[in-house]
N, C-alpha and C positions, 0 to 999 in steps of 0.2 A: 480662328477662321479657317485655315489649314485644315483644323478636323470635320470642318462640314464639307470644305472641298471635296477630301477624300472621300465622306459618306456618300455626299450629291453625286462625283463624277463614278460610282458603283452602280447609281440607281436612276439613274438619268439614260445608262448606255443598257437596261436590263428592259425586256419586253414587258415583263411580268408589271412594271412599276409604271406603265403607260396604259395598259390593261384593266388594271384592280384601280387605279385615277383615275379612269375614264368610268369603270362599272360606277363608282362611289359618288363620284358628280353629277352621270346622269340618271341615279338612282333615287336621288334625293330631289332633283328638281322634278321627275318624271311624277313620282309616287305624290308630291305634295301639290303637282299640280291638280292632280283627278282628289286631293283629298275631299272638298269640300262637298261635292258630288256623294262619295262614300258616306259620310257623317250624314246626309238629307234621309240619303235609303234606308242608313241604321236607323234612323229616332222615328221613319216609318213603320218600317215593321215593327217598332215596340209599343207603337199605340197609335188609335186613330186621332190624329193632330189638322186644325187647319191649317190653309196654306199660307195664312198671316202668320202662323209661327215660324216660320222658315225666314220670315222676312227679316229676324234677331238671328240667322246665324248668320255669321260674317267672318268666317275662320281665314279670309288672305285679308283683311282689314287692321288697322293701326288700331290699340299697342297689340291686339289679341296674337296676332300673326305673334308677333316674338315666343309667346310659350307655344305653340301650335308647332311652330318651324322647329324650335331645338326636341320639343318630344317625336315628333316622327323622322327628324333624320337622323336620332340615337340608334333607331334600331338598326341604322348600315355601317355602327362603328366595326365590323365585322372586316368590314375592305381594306380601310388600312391598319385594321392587326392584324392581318393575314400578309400585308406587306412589312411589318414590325418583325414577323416570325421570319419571313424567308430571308430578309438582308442580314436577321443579327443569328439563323442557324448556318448560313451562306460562308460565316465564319469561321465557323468549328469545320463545317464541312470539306470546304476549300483550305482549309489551315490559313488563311489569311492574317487570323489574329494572332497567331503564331509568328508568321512574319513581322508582324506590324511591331511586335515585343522585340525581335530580334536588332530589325534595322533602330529600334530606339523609343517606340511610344511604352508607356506606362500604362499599368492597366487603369490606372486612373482617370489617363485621355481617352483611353478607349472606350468606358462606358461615360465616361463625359459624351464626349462623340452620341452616343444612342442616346444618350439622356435630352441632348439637344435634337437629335433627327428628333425625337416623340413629338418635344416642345415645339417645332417650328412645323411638324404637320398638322398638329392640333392646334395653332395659331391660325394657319393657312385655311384650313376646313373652317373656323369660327368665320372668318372674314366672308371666305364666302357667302356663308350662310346670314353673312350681315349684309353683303352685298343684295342677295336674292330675296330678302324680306323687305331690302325699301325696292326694288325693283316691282317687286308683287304686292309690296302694300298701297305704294303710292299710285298703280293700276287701276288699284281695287278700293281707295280710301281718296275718292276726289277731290273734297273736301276735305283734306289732311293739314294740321298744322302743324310746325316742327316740335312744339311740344309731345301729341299723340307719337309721332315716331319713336321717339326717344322711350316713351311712357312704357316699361316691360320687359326693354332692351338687356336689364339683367341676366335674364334666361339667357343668354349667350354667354355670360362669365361663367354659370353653371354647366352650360353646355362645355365650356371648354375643360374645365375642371373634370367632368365626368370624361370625355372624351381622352385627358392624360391617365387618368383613373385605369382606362380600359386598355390603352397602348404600354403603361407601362407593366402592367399586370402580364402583356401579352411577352412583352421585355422579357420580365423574369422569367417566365414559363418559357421560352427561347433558352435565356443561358442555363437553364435548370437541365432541360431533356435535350439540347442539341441536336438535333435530329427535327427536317423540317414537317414531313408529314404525319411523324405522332405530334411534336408541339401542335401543327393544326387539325389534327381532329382531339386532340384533347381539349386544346383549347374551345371550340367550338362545341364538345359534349358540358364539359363545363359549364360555359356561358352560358347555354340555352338551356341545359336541363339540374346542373349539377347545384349550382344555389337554390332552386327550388326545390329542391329532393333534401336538401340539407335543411332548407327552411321547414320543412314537415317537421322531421326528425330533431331538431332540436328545440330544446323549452322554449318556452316563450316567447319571446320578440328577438331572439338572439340570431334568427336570420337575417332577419331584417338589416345585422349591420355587418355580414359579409362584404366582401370588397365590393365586386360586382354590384350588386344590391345597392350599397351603400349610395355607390355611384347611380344608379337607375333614381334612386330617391329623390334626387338634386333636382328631374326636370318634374314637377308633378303633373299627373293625368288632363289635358288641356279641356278636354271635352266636355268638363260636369257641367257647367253651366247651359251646356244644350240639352242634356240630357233631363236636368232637373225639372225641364215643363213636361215632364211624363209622370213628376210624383206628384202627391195631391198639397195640397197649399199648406205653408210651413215647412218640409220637408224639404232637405236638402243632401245631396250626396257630400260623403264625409272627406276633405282635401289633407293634405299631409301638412305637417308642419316641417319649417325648412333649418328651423338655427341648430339640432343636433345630427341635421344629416351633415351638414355643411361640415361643424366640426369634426363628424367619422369620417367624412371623404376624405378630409384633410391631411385625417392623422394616415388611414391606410395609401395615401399618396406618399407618405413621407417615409412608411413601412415599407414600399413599395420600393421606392426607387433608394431606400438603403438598405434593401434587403438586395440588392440587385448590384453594389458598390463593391456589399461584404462579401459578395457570392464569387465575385470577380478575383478579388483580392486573397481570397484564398485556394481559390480554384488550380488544378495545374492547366495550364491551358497551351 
């Protein structure tokens, strides 16, 4: 408990960390609120639909909301790995880690310590977002019983798995290049263009189970079934299968955070 003390009283007294919590919070409820809106106008414009079809989407509605909610508020895992990069290059920078060796911690507490801040922000983000879907389900699903709640609720264990996926990746890219502003624009070219550029260029499916990737595979695409009354009868958009993503998230989580132990442990720091 000690070593979260230390992390929390770091980042509790830092602006940056009230900032980038505040973007990530109200980014996820703002964006999800106007979604259902957005999704009407899309399956508009891709064909002319009556307005009895609109009456079957119900994207803030019990169980659907749970996969809806974890796929759109993945794409602001962005906010706290940009907070993952600045506290754990903060240390190289400030020689803190350096001190912290001195007066007596191990490097072994030390990225325990980070290993736990990832864990207890991606705990924190999961809840919310458990919070804000019976807040917005039970709104929007009057007729709700606590079975339907429950019905989906998965997608947040995934959520959250993906979500350590992306903070600890952001981890190791931190003690890797020490330095905050290339870790985050590296990180940030990476994420958003660099597993796609990879995925071209290499054979076969072999993108697909990059880290990143890996992790994006976890929530699948929530929308097909609104979309699907745009193809002709029989047809269906093709959904992902989940038990080999699961397993590769698993293992690149487990790559992840001991590639990040070993990186520590040999490193001069």
């Amino acid at each position: 408990m000690s070593l979260l003390r230390i992390e929390f009283r770091k980042m509790l007294h830092a602006r940056s960390f009230w900032v980038l919590s505040a973007l990530y919070l109200l980014s996820m409820a703002v964006v999800f609120y106007f979604l259902q809106e957005y999704v009407i106008r899309k399956v508009q414009l891709n064909g002319d639909l009556d307005k009895m079809v609109f009456s079957h989407f119900h994207i803030y509605n019990f169980p659907d909301i749970w996969n809806n909610l974890a796929y759109v508020c993945s794409f602001f895992f962005v906010f706290p790995s940009i907070m993952v990069i600045i506290f754990t290059t903060n240390e190289f920078s400030y020689r803190t880690i350096r001190q912290h060796i001195i007066d007596g911690m191990s490097r072994d507490a030390f990225i325990l310590s980070k290993a736990m801040t990832v864990t207890i922000f991606s705990v924190v983000s999961t809840f919310f977002l458990f919070v804000l879907g019976l807040v917005i389900g039970f709104a929007n699903t009057p007729d709700a019983v606590l079975v339907d709640c429950f019905e989906g609720m998965h997608y947040l264990g995934l959520y959250l798995i993906q979500m350590l996926i992306y903070l600890m990746f952001a981890l190791a890219c931190s003690l890797l290049l020490k330095r905050s502003g290339l870790t985050i624009g590296l990180f940030l070219i990476y994420s958003w263009f660099g597993e796609r550029i990879l995925e071209a260029i290499l054979p076969g499916s072999i993108g697909k189970y990059l880290p990143l990737n890996s992790a994006d595979n976890l929530v699948p695409f929530p929308f097909t079934k609104y979309f699907e009354v745009l193809l002709e009868d029989g047809k269906t958009l093709p959904t992902p299968t989940g038990g080999v993503d699961l397993v590769v998230a698993m293992l690149w989580l487990a790559v992840l955070g001991a590639g990040a132990w070993l990186w520590v442990r040999k490193q001069d720091l």
